[in-house]
C-alpha positions as a Markdown table, in Angstrom:
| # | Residue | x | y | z |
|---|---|---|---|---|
| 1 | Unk | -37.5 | 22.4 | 20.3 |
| 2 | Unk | -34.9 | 24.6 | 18.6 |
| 3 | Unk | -31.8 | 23.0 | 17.7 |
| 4 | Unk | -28.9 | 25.5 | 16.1 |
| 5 | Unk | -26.6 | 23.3 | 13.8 |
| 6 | Unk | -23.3 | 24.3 | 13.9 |
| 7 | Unk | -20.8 | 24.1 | 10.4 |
| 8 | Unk | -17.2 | 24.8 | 9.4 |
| 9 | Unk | -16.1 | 27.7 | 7.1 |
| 10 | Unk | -18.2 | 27.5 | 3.7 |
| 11 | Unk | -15.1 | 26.7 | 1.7 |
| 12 | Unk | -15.1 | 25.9 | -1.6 |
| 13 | Unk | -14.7 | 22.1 | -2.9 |
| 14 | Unk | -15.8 | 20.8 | 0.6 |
| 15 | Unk | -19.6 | 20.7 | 1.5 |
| 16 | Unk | -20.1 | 17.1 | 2.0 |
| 17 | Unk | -20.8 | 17.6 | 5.6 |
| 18 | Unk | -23.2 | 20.5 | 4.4 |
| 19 | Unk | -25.4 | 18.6 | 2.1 |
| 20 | Unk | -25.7 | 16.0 | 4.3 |
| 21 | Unk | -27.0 | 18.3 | 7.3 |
| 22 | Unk | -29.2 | 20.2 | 5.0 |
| 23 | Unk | -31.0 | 16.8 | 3.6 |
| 24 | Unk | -31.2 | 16.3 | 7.5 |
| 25 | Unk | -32.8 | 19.6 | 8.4 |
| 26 | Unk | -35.2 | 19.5 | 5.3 |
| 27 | Unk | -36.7 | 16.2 | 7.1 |
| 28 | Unk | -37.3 | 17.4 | 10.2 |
| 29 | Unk | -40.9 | 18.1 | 11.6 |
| 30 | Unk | -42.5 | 21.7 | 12.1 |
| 31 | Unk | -41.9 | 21.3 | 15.5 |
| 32 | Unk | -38.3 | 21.5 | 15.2 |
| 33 | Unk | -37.2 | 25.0 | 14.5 |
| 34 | Unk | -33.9 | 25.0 | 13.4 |
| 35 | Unk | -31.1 | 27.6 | 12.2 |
| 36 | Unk | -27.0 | 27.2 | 10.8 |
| 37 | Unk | -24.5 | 28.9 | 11.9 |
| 38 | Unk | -21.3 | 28.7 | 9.7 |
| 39 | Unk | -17.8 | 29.4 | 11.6 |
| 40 | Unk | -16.0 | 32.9 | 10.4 |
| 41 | Unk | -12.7 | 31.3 | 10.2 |
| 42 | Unk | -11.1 | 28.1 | 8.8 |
| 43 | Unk | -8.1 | 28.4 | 11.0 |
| 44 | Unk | -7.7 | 26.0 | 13.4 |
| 45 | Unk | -4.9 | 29.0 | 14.9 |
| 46 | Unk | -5.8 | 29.9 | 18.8 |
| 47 | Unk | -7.0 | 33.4 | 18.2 |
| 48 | Unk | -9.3 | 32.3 | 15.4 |
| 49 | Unk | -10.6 | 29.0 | 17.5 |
| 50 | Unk | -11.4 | 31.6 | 20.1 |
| 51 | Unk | -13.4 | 33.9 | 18.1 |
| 52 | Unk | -15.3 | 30.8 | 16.4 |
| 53 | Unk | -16.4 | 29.6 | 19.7 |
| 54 | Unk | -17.3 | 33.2 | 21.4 |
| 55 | Unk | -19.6 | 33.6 | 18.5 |
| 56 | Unk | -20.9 | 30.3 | 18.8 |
| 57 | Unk | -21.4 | 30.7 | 22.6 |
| 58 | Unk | -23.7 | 33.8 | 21.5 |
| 59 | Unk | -25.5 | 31.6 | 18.8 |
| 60 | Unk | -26.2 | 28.6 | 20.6 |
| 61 | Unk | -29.8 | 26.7 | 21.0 |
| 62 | Unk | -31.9 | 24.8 | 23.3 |
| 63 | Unk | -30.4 | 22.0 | 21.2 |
| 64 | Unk | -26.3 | 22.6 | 19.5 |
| 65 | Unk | -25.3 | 20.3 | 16.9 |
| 66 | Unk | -21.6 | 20.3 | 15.7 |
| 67 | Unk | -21.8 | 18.8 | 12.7 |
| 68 | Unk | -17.8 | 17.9 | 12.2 |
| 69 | Unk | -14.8 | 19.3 | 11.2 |
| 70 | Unk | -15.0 | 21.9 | 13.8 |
| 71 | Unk | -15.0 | 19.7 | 17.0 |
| 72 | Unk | -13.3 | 22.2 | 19.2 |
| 73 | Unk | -16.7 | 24.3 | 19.3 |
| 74 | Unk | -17.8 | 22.2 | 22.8 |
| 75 | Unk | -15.5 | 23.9 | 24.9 |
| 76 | Unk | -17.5 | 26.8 | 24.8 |
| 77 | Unk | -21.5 | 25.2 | 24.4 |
| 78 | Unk | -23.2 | 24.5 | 26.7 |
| 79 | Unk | -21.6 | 20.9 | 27.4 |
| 80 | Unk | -25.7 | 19.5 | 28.9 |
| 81 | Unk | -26.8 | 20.4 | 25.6 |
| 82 | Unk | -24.3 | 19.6 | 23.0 |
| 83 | Unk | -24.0 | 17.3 | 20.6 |
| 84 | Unk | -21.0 | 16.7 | 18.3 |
| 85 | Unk | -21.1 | 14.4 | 14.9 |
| 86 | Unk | -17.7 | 12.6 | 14.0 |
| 87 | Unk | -17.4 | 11.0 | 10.5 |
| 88 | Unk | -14.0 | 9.7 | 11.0 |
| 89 | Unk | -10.9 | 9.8 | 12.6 |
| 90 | Unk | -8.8 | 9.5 | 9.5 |
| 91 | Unk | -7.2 | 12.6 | 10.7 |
| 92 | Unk | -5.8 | 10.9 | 13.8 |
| 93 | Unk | -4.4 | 8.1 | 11.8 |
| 94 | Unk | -2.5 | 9.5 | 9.7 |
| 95 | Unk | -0.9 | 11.5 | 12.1 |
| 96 | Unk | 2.6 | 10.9 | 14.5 |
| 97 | Unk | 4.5 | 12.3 | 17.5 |
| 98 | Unk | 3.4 | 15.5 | 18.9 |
| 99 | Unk | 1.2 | 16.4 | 15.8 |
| 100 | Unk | -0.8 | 13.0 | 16.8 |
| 101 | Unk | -1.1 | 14.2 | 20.4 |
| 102 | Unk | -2.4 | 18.0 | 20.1 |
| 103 | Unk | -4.6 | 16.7 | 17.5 |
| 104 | Unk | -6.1 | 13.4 | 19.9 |
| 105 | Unk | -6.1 | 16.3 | 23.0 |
| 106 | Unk | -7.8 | 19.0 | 21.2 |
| 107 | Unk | -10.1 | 17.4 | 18.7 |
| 108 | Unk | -11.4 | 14.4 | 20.3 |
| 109 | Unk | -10.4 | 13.9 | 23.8 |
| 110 | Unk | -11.7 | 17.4 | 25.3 |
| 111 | Unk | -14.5 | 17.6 | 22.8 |
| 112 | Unk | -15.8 | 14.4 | 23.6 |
| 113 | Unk | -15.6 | 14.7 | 27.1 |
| 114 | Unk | -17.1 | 18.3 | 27.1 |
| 115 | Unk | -20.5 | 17.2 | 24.9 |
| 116 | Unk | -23.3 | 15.6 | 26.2 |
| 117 | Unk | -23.2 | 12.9 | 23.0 |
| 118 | Unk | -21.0 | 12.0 | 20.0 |
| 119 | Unk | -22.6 | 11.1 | 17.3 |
| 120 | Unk | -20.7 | 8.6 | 15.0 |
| 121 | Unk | -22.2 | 7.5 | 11.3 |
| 122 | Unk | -21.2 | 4.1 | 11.5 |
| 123 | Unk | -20.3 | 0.8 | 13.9 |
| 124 | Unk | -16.8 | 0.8 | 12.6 |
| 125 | Unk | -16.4 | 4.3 | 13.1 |
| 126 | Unk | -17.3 | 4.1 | 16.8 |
| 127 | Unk | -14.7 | 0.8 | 17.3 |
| 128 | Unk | -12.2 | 3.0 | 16.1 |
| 129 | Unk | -13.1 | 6.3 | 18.6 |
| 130 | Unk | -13.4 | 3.8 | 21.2 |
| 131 | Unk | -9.7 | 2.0 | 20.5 |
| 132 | Unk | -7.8 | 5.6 | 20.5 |
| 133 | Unk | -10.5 | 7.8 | 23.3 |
| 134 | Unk | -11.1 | 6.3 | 26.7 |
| 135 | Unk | -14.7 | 7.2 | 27.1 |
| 136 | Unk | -17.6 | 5.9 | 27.9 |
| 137 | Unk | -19.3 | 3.9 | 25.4 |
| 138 | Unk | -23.0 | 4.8 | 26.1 |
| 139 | Unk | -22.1 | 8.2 | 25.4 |
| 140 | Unk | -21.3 | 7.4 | 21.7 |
| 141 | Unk | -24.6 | 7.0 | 19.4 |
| 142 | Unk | -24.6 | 5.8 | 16.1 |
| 143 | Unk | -26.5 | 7.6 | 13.3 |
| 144 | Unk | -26.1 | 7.2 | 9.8 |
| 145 | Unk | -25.9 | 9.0 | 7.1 |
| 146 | Unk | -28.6 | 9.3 | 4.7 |
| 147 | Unk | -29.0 | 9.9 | 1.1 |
| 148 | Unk | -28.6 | 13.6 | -0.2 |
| 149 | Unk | -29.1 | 12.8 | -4.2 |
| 150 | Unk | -32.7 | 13.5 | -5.3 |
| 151 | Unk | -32.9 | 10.8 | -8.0 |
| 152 | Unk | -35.1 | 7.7 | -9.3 |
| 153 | Unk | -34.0 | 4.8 | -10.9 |
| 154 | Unk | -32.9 | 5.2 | -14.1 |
| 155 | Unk | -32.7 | 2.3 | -16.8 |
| 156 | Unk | -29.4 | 1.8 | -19.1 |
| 157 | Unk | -28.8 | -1.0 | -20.7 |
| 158 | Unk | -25.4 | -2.7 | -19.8 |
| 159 | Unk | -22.8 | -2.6 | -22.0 |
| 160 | Unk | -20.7 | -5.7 | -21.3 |
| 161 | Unk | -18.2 | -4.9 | -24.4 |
| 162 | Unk | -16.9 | -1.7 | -23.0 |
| 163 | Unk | -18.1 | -1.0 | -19.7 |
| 164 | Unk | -18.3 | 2.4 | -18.2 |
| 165 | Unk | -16.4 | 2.5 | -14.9 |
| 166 | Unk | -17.8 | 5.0 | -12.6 |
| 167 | Unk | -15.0 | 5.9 | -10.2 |
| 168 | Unk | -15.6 | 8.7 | -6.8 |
| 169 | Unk | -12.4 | 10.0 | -5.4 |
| 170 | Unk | -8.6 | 10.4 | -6.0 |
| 171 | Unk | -7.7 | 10.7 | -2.4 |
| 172 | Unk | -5.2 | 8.1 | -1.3 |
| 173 | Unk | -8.0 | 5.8 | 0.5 |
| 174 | Unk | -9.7 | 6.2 | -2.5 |
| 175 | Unk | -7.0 | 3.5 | -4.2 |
| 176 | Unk | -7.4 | 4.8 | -7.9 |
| 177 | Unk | -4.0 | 2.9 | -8.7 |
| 178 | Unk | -5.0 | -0.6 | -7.6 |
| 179 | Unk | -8.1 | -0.1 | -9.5 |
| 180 | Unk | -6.0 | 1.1 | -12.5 |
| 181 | Unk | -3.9 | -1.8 | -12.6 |
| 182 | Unk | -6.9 | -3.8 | -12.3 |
| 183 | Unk | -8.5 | -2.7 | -15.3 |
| 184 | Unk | -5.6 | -2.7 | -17.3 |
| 185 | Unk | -6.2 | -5.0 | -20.4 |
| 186 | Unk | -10.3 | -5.3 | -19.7 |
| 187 | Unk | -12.4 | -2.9 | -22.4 |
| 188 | Unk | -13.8 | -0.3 | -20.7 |
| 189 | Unk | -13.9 | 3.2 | -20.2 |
| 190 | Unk | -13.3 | 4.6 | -16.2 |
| 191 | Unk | -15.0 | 7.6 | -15.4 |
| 192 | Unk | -13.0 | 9.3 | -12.5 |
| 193 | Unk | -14.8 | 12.2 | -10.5 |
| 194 | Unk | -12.3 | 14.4 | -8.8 |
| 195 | Unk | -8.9 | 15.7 | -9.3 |
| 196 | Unk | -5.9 | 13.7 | -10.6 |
| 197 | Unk | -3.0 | 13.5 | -9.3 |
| 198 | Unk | 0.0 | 13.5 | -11.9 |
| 199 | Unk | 1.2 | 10.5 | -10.8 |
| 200 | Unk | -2.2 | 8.6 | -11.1 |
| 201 | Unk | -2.3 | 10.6 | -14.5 |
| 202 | Unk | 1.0 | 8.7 | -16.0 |
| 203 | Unk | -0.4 | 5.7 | -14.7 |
| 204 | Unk | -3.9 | 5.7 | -16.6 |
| 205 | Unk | -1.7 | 6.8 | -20.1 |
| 206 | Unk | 1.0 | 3.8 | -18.9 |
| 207 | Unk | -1.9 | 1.1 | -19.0 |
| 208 | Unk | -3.2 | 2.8 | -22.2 |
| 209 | Unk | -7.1 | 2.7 | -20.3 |
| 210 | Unk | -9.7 | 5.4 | -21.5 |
| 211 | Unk | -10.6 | 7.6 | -19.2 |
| 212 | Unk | -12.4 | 10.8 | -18.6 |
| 213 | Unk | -11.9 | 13.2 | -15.6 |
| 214 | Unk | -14.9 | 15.2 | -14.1 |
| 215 | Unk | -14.7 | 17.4 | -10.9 |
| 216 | Unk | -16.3 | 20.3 | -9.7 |
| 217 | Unk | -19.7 | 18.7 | -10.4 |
| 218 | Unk | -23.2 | 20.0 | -9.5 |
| 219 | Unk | -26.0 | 17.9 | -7.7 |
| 220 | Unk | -27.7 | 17.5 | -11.3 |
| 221 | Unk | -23.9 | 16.2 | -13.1 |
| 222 | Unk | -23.2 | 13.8 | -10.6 |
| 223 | Unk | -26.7 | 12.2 | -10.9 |
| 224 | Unk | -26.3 | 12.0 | -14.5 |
| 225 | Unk | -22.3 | 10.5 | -13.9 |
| 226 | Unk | -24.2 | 7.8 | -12.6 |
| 227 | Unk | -27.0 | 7.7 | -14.9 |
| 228 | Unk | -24.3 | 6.8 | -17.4 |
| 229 | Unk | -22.8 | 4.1 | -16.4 |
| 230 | Unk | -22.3 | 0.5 | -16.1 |
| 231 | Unk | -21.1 | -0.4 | -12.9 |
| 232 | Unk | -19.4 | 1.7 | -9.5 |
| 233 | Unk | -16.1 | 0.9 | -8.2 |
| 234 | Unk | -15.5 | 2.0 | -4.4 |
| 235 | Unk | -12.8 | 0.1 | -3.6 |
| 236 | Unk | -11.5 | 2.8 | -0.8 |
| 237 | Unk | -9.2 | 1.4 | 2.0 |
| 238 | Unk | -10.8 | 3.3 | 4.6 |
| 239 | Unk | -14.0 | 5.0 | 5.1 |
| 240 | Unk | -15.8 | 5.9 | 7.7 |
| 241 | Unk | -19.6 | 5.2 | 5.9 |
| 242 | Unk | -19.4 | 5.2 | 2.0 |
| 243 | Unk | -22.3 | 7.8 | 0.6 |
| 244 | Unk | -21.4 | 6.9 | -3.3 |
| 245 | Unk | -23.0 | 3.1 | -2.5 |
| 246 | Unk | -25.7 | 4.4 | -1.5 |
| 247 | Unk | -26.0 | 7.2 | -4.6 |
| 248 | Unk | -25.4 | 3.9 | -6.4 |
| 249 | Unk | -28.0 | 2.1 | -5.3 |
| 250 | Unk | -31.0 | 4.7 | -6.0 |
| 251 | Unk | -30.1 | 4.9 | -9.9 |
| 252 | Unk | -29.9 | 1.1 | -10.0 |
| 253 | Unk | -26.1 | 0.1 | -11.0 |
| 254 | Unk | -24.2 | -2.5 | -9.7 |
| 255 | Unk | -21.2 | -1.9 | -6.8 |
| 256 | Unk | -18.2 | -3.2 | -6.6 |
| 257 | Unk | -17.0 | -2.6 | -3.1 |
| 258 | Unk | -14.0 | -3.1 | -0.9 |
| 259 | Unk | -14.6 | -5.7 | 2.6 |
| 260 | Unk | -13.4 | -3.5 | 4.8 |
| 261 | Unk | -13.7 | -0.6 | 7.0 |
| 262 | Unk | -17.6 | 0.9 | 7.4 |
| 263 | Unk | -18.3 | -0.3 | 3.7 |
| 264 | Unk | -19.8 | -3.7 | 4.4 |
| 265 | Unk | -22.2 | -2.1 | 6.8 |
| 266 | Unk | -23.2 | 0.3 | 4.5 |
| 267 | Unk | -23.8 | -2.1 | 1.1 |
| 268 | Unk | -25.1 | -4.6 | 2.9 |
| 269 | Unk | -25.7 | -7.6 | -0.2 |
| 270 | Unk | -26.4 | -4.3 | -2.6 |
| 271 | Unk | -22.4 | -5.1 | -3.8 |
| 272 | Unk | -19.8 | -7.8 | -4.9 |
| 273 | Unk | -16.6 | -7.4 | -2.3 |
| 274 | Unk | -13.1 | -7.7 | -3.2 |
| 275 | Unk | -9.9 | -7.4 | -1.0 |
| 276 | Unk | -9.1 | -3.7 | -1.7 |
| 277 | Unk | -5.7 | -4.6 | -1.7 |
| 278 | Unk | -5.2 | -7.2 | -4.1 |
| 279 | Unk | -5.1 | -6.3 | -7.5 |
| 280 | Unk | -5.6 | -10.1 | -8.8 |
| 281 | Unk | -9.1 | -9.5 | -6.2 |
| 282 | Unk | -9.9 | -6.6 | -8.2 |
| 283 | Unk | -9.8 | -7.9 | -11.3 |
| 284 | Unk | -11.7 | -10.8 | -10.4 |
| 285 | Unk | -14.5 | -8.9 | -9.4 |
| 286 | Unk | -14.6 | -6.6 | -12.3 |
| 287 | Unk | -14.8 | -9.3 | -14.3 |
| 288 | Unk | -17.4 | -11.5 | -12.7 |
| 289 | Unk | -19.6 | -8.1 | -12.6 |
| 290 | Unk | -19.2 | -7.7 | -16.4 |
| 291 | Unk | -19.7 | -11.5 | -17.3 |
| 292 | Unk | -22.6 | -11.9 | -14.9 |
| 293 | Unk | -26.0 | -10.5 | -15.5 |
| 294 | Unk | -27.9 | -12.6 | -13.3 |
| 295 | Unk | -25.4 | -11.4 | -10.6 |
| 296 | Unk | -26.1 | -7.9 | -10.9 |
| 297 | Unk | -29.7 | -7.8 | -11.6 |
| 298 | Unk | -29.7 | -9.4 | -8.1 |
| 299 | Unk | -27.2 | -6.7 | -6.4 |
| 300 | Unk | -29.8 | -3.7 | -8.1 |
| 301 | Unk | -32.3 | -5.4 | -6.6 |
| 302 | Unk | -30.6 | -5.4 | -3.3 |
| 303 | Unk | -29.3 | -2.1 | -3.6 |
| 304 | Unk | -33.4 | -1.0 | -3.6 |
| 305 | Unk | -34.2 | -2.5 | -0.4 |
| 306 | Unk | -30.6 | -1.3 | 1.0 |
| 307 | Unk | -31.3 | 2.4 | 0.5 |
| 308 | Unk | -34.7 | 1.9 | 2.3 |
| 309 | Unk | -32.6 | 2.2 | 5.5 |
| 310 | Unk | -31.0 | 5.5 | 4.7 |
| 311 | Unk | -33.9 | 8.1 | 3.6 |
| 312 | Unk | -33.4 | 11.6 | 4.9 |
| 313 | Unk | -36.9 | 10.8 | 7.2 |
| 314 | Unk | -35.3 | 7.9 | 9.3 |
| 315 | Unk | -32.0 | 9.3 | 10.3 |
| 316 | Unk | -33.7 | 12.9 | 10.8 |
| 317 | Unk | -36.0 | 10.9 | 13.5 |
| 318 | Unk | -32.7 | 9.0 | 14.9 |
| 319 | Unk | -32.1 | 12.8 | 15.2 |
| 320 | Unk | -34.9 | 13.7 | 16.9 |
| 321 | Unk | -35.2 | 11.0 | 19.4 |
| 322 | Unk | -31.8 | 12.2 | 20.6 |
| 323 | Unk | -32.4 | 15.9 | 20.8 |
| 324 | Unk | -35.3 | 14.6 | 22.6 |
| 325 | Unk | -33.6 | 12.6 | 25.4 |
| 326 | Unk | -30.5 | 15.6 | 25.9 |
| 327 | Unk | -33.6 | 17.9 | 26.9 |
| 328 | Unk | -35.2 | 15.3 | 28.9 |
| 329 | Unk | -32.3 | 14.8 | 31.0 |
| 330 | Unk | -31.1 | 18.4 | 31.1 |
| 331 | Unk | -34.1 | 18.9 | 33.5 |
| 332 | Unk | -34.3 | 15.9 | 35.3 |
């Protein structure tokens, strides 16, 4: 079997779709031969959408995997052999009036009807495609993600007098502000990985909290972000899976985690939930994680067993049993 992996413009700053894919690939079996192929332009324009899929047409496999961000690629693959992986349709959501339309047309509505399957990496994900795309359900497989951080456990010992507050994101869903005015009058130090905004900036030196920024991290930096510290907050508002629970739960620290959107899937009992939008919530659960050591032995604990179901090996198989069925019935 030879499947060609298709990706988006290697662009700096975004590569989580990349790693991901690449963990994937390294888990496959010899009897999968496999090759990228990376899109020459970033433009979403006509006349570059219609170079990207002419050259795609000319790289294409026994087996083509869009792996996201590029979804308009299955008008021109071969639609009994396609498949194409959505992470989200934040894009959609945030969107109104004729924006909203081109975008549901041309980036889900044709590209889902023109592959064979649609991948999805979680149940919450695939409700959502299924409220805003009339297709047919059976057509849209869940896979996971799986974990792209080669790490082991690593032992720290708590510190319940100043914890350090491991926070991934500063997009909007990633909800840095209710998690600042959560923290503000608890000890600690927050750790924030990715770019501030100036607003969320004045906000930090306005609750007088102690913070450090990191962003632009290598593999090895982000392991050790985690090494080094005391608990995770990923109270994000939406998400379509949640890949820093499951980074969190390797190195052994405990995760505080919003209840909604794909997250509860993901952490399973490997974190304490909180109403992402309730600061009083927040709180609450910072401070029950700080207070309670029993409690988060026990969420380390679960977080072991919980990463069990996301090694590269498993969802590379989920993989393979797919590709295997498209070839199947592209015969039959």
């Amino acid at each position: 079997m030879q499947v060609t992996y298709f990706f988006r413009k290697q662009t700096h700053g975004f590569h989580s779709i990349e790693t991901l894919f690449s963990a994937i690939r390294n888990a496959l079996p010899e009897s999968v031969s496999h090759k990228a192929h990376f899109v020459r332009f970033k433009s979403a324009m006509p006349f570059a959408v219609l170079l990207n899929g002419i050259l795609a047409r000319f790289a294409g496999g026994e087996i083509n995997h869009i792996t996201g961000d590029i979804n308009y690629l299955a008008l021109f693959l071969n639609p009994k052999r396609t498949v194409l992986t959505i992470h989200d349709i934040e894009i959609l959501k945030r969107s109104k009036g004729l924006k909203k339309f081109i975008i549901k047309l041309f980036w889900f509505e044709i590209p889902i009807k023109k592959a064979k399957y649609v991948t999805v990496i979680s149940e919450f994900t695939k409700r959502e495609l299924l409220n805003e795309i009339k297709t047919d359900s059976s057509k849209i497989i869940v896979i996971p993600n799986c974990l792209t951080i080669h790490t082991k456990p690593f032992n720290y010992l708590f510190n319940s007098l100043k914890p350090n507050i491991l926070q991934i994101g500063t997009k909007p869903n990633k909800n840095i502000e209710t998690l600042i005015a959560a923290l503000e009058n608890i000890p600690c130090k927050l750790t924030i990985i990715g770019k501030l905004s100036e607003k969320q900036v004045q906000l930090l030196v306005n609750t007088n909290i102690e913070y450090e920024n990191l962003s632009n991290l290598s593999s090895s930096e982000i392991i050790n972000a985690y090494q080094h510290t005391d608990l995770v907050s990923f109270i994000s508002t939406y998400e379509g899976f949640g890949l820093p629970i499951l980074e969190a739960n390797v190195v052994g620290r405990p995760v505080l985690a919003s209840n909604t959107a794909a997250i509860p899937e993901v952490a399973g009992n490997s974190a304490l939930y909180v109403n992402p939008f309730d600061v009083n919530s927040v709180r609450n659960g910072i401070k029950r994680l700080i207070e309670n050591p029993a409690e988060r032995e026990q969420i380390i604990k679960n977080g072991f067993i919980n990463i069990q179901r996301f090694s590269p090996q498993i969802i590379a198989n989920q993989y393979i049993a797919l590709y295997e069925t498209i070839v199947k019935e592209s015969v039959a």
